[in-house]
VEXKOL-132448 format. One line per field, with one value per residue: residue number from 1; x, y, z of N, C-alpha, C in turn. Coordinates in pm, whole numbers, plus 50000, padded with zeros to 5 digits. Example, Ala and Ser with C-alpha at 12.3 -4.5 7.8 and 13.67 -1.06 7.14 Angstrom:
<recs>
i: c(1|2);
n_px: c(51319|51285);
n_py: c(49431|49775);
n_pz: c(50780|50708);
ca_px: c(51230|51367);
ca_py: c(49550|49894);
ca_pz: c(50780|50714);
c_px: c(51320|51290);
c_py: c(49670|50003);
c_pz: c(50780|50787);
</recs>
This chain:
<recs>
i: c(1|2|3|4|5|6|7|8|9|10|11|12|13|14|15|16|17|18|19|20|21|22|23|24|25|26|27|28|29|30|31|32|33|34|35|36|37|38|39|40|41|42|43|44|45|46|47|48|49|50|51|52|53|54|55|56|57|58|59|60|61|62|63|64|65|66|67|68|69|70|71|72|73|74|75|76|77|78|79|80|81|82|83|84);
n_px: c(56705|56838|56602|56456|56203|56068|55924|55922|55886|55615|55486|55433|55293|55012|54832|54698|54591|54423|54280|54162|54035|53823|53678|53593|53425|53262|53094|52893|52719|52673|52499|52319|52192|52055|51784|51583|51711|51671|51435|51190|51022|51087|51390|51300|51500|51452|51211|51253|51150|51369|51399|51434|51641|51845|51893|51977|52205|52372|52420|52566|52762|52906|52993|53171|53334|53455|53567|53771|53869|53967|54180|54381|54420|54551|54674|54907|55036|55168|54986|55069|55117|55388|55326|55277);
n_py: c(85515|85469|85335|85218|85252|85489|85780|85952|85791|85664|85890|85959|85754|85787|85969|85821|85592|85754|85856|85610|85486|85731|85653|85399|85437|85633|85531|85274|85468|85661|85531|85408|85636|85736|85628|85658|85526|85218|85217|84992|84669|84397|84301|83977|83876|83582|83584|83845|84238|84337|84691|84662|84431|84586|84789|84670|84533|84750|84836|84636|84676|84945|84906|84696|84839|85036|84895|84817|85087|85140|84941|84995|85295|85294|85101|84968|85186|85384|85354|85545|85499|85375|85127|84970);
n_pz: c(12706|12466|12269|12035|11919|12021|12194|11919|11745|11818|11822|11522|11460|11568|11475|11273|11388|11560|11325|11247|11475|11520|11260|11340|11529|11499|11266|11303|11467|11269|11117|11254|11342|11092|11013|10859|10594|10775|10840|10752|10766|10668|10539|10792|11049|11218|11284|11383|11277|11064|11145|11436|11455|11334|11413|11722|11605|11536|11784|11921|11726|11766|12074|11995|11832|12013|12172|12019|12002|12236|12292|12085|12110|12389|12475|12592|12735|13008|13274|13481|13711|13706|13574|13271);
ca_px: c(56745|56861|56513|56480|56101|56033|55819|55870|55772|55468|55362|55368|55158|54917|54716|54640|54551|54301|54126|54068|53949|53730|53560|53538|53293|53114|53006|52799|52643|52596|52427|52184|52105|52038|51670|51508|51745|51639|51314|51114|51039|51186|51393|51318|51593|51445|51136|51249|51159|51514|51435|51478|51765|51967|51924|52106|52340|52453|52450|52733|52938|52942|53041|53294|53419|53460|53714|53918|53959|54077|54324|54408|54480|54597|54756|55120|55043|55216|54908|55060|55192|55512|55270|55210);
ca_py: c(85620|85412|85278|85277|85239|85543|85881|86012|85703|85672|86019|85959|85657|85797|86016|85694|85508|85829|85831|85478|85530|85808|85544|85269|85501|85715|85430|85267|85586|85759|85439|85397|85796|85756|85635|85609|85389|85083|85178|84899|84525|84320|84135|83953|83798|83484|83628|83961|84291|84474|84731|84630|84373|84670|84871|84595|84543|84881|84864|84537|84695|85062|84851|84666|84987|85122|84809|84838|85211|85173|84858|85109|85421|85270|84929|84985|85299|85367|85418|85663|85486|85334|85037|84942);
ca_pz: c(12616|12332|12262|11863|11899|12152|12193|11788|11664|11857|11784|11393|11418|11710|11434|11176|11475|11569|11228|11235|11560|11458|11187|11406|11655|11371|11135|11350|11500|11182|11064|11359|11321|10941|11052|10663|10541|10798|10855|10730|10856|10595|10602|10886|11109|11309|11308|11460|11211|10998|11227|11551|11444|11291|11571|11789|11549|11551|11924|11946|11643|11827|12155|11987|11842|12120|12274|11930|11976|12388|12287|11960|12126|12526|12510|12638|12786|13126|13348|13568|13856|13629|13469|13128);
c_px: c(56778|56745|56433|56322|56068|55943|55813|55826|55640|55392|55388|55308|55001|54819|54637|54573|54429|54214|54104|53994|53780|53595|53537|53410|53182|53036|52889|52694|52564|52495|52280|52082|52029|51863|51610|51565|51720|51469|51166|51103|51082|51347|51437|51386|51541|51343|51101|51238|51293|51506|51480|51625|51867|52012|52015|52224|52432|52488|52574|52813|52998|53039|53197|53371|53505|53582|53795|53960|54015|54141|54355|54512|54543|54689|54911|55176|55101|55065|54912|55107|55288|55465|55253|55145);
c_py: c(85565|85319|85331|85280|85355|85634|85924|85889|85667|85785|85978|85839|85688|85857|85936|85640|85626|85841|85713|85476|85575|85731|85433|85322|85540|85648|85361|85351|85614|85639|85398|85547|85805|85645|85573|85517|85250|85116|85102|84784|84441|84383|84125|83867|83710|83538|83781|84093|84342|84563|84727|84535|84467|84711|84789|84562|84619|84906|84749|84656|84840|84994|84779|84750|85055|85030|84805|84967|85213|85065|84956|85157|85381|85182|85015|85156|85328|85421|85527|85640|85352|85159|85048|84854);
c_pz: c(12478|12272|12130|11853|11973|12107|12002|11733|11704|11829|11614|11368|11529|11596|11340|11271|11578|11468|11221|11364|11609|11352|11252|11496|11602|11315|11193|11415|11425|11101|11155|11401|11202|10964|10882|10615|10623|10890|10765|10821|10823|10622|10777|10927|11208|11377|11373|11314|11168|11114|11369|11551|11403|11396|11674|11747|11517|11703|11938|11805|11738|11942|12094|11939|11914|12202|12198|11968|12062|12343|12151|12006|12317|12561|12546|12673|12935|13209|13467|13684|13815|13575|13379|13095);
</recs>
C-alpha cells in the first residue's frame, strides 16, 4: 500500500510507452508497403538487389519491433498467477 511507484504512476507512463510502441510496429510496415520507393536493384548489398535486401531488412527491424514493444508494454507485469 505505501508503494510510491504504484498503479497511477504506471497508468501516466503506459500511453508514451503505447505511441512509441505504435512507431516501433508501423515504421517498418509502412516502409515495406510503400513498394515505389525501394523498387529498384541498386544499390546492391553483397551482390544481393536493394530490393530484396530492404525487404529483409524491414522483416528483422518489424521483428525486433515487435520484442521492444512486449519488453515496453509487459516487463514487470504480474502474469496472473501472482508472478512478475
Amino acid at each position: 500500500m505505501g508503494n510510491a511507484s504504484g498503479p497511477s504512476q504506471a497508468r501516466t507512463a503506459r500511453p508514451l510507452r503505447i505511441a512509441l510502441s505504435c512507431l516501433l510496429i508501423l515504421v517498418p510496415v509502412a516502409l515495406a508497403l510503400a513498394v515505389p520507393l525501394y523498387q529498384r536493384t541498386s544499390p546492391a548489398l553483397i551482390g544481393i538487389p536493394f530490393f530484396y535486401w530492404f525487404q529483409m531488412a524491414m522483416a528483422v527491424l518489424a521483428a525486433l519491433g515487435t520484442s521492444t514493444v512486449f519488453r515496453l508494454l509487459f516487463t514487470g507485469d504480474d502474469d496472473g498467477e501472482g508472478r512478475a
